[in-house]
PDB file of N, CA, C and O in Angstrom:
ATOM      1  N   UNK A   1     -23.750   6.639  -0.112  1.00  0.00           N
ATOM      2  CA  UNK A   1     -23.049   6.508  -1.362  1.00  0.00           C
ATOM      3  C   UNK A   1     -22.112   5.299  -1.337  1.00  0.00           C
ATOM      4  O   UNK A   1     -21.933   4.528  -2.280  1.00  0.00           O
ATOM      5  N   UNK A   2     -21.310   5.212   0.353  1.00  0.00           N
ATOM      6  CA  UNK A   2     -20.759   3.738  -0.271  1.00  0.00           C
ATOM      7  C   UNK A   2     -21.243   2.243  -0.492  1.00  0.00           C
ATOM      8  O   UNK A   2     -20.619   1.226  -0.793  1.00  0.00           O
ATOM      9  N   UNK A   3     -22.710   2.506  -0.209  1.00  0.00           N
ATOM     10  CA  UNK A   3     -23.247   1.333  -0.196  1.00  0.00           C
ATOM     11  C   UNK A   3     -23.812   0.730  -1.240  1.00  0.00           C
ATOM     12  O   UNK A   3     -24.566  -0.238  -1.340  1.00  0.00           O
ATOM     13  N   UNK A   4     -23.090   1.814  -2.365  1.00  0.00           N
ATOM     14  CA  UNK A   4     -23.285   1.155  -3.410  1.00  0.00           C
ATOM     15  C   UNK A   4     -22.375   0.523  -4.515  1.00  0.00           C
ATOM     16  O   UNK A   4     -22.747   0.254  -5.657  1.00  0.00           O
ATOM     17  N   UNK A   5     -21.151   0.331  -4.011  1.00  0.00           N
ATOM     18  CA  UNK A   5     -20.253  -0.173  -4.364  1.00  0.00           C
ATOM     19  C   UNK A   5     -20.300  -1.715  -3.920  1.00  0.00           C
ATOM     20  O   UNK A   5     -19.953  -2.311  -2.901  1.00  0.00           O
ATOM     21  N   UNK A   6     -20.792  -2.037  -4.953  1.00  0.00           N
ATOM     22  CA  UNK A   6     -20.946  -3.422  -5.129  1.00  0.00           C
ATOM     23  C   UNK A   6     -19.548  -4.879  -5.402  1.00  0.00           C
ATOM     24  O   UNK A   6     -19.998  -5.966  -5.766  1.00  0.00           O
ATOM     25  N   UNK A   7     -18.209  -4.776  -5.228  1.00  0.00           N
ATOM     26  CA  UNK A   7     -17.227  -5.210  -5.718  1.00  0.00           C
ATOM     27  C   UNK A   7     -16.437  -5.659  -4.430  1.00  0.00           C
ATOM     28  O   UNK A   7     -16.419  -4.801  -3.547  1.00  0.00           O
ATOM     29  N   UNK A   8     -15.784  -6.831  -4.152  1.00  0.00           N
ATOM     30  CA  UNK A   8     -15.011  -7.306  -3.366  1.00  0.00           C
ATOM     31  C   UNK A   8     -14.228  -5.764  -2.894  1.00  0.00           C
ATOM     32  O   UNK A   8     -14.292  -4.894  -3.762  1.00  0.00           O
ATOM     33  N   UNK A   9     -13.557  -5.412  -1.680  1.00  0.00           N
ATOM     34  CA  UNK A   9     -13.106  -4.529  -1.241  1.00  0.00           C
ATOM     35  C   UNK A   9     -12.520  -4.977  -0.421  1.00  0.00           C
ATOM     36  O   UNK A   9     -13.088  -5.743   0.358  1.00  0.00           O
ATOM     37  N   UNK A  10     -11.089  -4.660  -0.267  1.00  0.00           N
ATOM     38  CA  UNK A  10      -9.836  -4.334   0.972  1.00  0.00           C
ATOM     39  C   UNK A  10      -9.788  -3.455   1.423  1.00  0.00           C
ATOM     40  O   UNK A  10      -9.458  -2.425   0.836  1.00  0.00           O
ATOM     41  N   UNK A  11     -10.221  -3.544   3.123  1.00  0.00           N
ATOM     42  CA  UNK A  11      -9.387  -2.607   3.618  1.00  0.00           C
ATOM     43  C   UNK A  11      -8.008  -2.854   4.239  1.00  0.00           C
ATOM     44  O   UNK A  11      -7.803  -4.066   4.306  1.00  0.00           O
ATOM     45  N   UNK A  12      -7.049  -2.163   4.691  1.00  0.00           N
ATOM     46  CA  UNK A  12      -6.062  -2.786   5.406  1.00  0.00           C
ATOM     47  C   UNK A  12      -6.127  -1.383   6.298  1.00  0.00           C
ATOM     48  O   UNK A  12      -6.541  -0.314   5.847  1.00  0.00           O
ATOM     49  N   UNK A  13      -5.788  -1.529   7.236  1.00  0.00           N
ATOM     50  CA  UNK A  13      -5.463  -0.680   8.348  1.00  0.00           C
ATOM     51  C   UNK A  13      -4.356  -0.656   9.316  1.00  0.00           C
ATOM     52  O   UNK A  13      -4.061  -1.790   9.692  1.00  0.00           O
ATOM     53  N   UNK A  14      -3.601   0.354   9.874  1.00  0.00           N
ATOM     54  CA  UNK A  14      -3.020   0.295  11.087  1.00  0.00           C
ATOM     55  C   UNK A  14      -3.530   0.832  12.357  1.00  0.00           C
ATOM     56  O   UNK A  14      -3.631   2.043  12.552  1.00  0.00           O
ATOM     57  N   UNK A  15      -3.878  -0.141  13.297  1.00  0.00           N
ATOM     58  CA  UNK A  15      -4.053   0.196  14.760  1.00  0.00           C
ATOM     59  C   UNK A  15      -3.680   1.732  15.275  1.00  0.00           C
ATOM     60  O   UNK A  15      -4.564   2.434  15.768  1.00  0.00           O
ATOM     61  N   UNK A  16      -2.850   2.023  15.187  1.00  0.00           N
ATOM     62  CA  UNK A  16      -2.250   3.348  15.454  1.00  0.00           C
ATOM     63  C   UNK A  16      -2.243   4.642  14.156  1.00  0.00           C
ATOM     64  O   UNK A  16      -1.945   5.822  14.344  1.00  0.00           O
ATOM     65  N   UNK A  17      -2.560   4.164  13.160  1.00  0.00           N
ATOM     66  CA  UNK A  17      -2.361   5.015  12.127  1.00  0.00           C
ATOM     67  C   UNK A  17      -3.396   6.559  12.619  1.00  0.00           C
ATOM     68  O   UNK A  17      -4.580   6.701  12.925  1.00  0.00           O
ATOM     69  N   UNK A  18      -2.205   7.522  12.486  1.00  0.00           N
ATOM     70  CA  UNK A  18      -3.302   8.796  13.246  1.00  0.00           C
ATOM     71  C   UNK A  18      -3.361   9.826  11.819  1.00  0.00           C
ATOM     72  O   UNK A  18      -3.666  11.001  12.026  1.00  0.00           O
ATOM     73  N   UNK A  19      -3.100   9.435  10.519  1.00  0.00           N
ATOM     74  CA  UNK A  19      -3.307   9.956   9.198  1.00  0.00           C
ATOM     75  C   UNK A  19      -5.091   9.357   8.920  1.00  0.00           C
ATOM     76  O   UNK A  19      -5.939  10.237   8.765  1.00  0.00           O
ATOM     77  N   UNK A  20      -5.525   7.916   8.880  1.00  0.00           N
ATOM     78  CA  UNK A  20      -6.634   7.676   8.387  1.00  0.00           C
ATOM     79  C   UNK A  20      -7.172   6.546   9.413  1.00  0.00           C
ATOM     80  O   UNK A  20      -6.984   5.331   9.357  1.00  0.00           O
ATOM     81  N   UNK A  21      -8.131   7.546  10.678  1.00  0.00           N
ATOM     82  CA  UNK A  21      -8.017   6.789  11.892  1.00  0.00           C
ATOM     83  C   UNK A  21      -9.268   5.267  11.813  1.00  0.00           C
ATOM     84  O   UNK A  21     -10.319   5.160  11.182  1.00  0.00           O
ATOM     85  N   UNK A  22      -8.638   4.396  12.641  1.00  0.00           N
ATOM     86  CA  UNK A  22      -8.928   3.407  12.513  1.00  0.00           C
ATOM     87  C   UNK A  22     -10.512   3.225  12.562  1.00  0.00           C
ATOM     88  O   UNK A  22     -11.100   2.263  12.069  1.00  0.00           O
ATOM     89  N   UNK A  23     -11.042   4.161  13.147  1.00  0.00           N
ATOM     90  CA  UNK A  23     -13.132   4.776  13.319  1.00  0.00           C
ATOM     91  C   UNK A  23     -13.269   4.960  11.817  1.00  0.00           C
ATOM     92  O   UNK A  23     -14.332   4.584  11.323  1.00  0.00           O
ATOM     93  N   UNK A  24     -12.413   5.446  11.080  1.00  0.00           N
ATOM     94  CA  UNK A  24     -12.994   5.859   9.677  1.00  0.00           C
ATOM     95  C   UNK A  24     -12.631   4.589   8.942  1.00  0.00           C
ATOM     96  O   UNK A  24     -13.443   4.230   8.089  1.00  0.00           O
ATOM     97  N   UNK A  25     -11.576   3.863   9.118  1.00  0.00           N
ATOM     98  CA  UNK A  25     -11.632   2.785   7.994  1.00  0.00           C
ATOM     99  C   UNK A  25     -12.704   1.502   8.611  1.00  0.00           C
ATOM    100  O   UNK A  25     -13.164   0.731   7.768  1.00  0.00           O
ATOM    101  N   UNK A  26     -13.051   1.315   9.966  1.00  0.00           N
ATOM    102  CA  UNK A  26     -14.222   0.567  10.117  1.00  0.00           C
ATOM    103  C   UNK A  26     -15.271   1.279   9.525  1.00  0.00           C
ATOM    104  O   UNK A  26     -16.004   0.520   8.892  1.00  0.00           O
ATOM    105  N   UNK A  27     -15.630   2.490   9.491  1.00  0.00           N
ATOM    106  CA  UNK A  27     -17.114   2.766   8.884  1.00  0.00           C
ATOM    107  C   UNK A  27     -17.313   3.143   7.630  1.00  0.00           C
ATOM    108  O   UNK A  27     -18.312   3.704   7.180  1.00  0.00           O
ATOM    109  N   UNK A  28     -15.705   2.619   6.702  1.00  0.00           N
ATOM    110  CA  UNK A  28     -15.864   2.202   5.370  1.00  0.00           C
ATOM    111  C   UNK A  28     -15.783   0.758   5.340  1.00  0.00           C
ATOM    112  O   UNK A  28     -15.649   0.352   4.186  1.00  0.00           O
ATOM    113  N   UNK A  29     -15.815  -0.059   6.120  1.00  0.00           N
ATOM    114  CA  UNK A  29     -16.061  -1.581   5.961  1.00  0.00           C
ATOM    115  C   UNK A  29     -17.747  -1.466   6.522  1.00  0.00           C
ATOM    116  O   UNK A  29     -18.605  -2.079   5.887  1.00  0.00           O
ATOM    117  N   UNK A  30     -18.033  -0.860   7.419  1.00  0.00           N
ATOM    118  CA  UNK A  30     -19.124  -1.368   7.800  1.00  0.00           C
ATOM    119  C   UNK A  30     -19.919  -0.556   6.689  1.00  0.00           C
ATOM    120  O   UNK A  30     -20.993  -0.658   7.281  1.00  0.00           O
ATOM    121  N   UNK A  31     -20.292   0.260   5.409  1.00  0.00           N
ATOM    122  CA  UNK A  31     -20.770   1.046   4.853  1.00  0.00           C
ATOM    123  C   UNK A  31     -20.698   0.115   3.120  1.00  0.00           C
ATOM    124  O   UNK A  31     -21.523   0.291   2.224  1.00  0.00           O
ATOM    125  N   UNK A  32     -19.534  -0.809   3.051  1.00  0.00           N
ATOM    126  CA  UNK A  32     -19.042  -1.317   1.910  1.00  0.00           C
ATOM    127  C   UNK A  32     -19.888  -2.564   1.923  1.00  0.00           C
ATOM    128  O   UNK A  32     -19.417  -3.328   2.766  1.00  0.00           O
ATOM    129  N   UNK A  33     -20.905  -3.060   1.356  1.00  0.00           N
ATOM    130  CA  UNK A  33     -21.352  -4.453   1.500  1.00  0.00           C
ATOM    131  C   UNK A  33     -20.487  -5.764   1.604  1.00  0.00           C
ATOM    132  O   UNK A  33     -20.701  -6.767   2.283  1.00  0.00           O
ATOM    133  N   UNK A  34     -19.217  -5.419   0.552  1.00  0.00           N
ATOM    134  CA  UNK A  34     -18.674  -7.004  -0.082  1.00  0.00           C
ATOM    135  C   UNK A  34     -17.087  -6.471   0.523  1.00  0.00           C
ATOM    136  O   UNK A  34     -16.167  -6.506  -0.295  1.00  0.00           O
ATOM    137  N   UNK A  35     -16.770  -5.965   1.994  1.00  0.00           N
ATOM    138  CA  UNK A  35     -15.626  -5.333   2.130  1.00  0.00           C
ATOM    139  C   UNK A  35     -15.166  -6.337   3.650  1.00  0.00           C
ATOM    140  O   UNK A  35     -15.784  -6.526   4.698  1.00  0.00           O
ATOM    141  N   UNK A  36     -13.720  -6.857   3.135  1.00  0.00           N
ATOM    142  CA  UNK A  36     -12.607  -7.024   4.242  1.00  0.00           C
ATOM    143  C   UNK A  36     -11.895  -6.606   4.926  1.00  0.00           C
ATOM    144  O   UNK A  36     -10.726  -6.889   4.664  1.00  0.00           O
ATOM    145  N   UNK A  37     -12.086  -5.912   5.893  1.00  0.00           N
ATOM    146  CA  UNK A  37     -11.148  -5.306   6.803  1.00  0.00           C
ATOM    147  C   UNK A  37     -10.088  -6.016   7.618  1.00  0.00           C
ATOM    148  O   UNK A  37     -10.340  -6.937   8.395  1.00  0.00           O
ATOM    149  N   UNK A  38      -8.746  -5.463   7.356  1.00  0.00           N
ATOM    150  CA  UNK A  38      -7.846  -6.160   8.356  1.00  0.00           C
ATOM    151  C   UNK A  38      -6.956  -5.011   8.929  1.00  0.00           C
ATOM    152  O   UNK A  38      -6.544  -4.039   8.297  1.00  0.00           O
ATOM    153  N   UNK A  39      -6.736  -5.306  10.251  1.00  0.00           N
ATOM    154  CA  UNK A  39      -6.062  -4.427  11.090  1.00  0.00           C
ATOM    155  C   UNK A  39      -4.941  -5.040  11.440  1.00  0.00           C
ATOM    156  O   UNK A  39      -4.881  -6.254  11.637  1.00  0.00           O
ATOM    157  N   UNK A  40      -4.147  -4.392  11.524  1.00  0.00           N
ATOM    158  CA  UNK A  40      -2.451  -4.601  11.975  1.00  0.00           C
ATOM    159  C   UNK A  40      -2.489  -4.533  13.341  1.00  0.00           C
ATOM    160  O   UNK A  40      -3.289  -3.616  13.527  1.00  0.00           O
ATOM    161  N   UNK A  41      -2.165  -4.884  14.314  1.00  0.00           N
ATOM    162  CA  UNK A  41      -2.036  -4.157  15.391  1.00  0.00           C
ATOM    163  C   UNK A  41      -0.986  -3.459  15.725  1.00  0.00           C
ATOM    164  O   UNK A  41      -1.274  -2.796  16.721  1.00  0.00           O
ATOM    165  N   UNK A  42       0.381  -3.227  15.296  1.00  0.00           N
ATOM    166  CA  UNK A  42       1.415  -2.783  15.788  1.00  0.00           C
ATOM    167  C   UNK A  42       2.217  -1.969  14.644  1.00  0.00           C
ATOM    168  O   UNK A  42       3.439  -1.951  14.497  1.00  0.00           O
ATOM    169  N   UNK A  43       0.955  -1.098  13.637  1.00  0.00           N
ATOM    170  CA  UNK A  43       1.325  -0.369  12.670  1.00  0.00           C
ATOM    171  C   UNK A  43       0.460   0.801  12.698  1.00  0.00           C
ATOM    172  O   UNK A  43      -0.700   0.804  13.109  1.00  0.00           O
ATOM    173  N   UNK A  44       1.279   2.065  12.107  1.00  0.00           N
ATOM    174  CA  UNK A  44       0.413   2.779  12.028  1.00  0.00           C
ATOM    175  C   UNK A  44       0.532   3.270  10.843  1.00  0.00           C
ATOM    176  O   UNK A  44       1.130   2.323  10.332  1.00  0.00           O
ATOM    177  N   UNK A  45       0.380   4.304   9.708  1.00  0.00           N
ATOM    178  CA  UNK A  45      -0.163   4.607   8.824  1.00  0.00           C
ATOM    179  C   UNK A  45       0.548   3.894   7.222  1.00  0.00           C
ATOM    180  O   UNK A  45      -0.115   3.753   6.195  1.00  0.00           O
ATOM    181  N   UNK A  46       2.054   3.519   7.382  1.00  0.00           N
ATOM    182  CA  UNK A  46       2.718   2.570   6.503  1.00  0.00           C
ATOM    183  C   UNK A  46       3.010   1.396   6.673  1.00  0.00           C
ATOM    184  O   UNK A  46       3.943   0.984   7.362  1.00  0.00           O
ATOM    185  N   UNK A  47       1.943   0.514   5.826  1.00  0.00           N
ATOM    186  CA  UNK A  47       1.801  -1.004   6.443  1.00  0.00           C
ATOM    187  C   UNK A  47       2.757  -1.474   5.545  1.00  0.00           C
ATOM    188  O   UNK A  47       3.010  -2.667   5.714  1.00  0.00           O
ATOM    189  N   UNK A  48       3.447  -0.861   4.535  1.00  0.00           N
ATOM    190  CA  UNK A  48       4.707  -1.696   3.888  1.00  0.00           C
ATOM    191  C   UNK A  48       6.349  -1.536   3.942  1.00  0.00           C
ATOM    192  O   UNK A  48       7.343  -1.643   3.225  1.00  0.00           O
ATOM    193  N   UNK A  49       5.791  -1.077   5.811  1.00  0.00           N
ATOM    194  CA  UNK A  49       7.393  -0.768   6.076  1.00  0.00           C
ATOM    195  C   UNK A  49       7.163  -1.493   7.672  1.00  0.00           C
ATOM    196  O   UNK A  49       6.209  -1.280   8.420  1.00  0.00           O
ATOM    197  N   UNK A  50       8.142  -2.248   7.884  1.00  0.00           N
ATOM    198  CA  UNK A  50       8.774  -3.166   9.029  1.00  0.00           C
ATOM    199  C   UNK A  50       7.996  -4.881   8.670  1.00  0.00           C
ATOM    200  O   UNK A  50       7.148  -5.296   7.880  1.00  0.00           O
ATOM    201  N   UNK A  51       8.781  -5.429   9.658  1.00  0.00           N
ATOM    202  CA  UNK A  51       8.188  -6.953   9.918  1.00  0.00           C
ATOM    203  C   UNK A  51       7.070  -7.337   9.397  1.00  0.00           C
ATOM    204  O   UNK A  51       7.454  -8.421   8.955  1.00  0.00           O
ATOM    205  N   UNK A  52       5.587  -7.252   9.010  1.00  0.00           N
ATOM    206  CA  UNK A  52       4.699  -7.009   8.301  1.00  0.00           C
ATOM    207  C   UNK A  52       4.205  -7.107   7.273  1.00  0.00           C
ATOM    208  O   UNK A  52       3.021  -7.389   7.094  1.00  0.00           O
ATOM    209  N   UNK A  53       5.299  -6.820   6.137  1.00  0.00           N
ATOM    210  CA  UNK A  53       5.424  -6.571   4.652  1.00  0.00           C
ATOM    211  C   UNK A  53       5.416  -7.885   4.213  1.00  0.00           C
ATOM    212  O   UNK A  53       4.868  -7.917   3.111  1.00  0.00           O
ATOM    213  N   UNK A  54       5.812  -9.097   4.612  1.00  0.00           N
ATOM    214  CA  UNK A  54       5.732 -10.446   3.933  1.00  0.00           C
ATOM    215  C   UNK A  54       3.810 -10.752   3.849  1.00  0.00           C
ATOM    216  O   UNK A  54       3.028 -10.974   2.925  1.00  0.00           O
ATOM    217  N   UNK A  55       3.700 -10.631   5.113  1.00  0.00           N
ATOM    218  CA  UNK A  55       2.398 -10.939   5.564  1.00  0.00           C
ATOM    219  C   UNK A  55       1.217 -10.087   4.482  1.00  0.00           C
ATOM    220  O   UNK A  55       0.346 -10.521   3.728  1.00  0.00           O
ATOM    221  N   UNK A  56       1.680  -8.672   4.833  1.00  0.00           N
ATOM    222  CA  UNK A  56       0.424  -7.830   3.773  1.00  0.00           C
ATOM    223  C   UNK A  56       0.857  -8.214   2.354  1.00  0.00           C
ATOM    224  O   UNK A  56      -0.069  -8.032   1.563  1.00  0.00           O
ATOM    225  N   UNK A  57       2.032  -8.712   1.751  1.00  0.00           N
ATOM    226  CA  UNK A  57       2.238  -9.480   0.561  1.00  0.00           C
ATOM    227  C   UNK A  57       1.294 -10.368   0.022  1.00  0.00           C
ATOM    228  O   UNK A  57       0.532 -10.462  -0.941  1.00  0.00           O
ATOM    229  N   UNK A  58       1.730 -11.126   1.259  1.00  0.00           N
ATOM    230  CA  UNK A  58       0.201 -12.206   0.963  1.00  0.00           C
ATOM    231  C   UNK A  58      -0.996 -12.151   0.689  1.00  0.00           C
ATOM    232  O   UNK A  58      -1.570 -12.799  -0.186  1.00  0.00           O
ATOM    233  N   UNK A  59      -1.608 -11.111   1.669  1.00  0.00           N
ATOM    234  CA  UNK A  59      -2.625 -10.722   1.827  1.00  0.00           C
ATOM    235  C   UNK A  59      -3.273 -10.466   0.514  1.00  0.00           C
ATOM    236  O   UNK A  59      -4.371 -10.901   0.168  1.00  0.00           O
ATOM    237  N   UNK A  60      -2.399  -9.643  -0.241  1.00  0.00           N
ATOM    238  CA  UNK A  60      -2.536  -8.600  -1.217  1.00  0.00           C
ATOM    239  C   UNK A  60      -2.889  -9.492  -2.376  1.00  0.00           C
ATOM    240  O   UNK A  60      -3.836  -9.277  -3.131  1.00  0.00           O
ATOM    241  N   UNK A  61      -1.867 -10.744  -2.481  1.00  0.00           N
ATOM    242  CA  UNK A  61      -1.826 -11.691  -3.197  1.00  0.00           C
ATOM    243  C   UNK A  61      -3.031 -12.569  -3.496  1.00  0.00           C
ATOM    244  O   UNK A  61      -3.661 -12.818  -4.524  1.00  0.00           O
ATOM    245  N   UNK A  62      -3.131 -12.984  -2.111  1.00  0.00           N
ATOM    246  CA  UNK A  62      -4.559 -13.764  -2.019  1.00  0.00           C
ATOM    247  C   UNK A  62      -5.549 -12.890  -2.387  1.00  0.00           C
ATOM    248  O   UNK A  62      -6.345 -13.520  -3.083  1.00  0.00           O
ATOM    249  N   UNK A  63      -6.025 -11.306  -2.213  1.00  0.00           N
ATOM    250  CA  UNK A  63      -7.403 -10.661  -2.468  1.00  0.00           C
ATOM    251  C   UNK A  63      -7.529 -10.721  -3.969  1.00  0.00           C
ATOM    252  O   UNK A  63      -8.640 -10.631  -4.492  1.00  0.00           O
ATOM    253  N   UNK A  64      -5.909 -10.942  -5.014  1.00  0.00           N
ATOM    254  CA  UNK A  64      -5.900 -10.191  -6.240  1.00  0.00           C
ATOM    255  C   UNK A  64      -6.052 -11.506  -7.067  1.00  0.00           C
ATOM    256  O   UNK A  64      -6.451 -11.363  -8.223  1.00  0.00           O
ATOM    257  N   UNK A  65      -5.785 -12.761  -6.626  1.00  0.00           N
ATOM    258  CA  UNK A  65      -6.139 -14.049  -7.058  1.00  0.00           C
ATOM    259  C   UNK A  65      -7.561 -14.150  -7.654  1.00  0.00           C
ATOM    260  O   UNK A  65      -7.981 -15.231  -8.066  1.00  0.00           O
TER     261      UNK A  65
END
């Protein structure tokens, strides 16, 4: 079923996140045809809290451009 979602896709992830583990958000990138995955390494399930937040700003910025 997700392979049929045809539309640019973000993922963002945290390394440590033990709410939505990092095995499940790779095998919604690897399942998504047109999907970006990016991993944090030194976050786990709230990527818009600490040091970080400028960066996934961007991120967010650039996908929505």
């Amino acid at each position: 079923m997700l392979d049929a979602i045809d539309i640019k896709t973000l993922i963002l992830a945290g390394k440590y996140d033990d709410l939505s583990l990092l095995s499940e958000q790779t095998e919604l990138s690897s399942n998504i045809k047109n999907s970006d995955l990016i991993v944090f390494d030194n976050l786990k399930h709230n990527l818009l809290v600490g040091k970080d937040i400028g960066k996934i700003v961007d991120i967010l910025i650039k996908f929505y451009s």
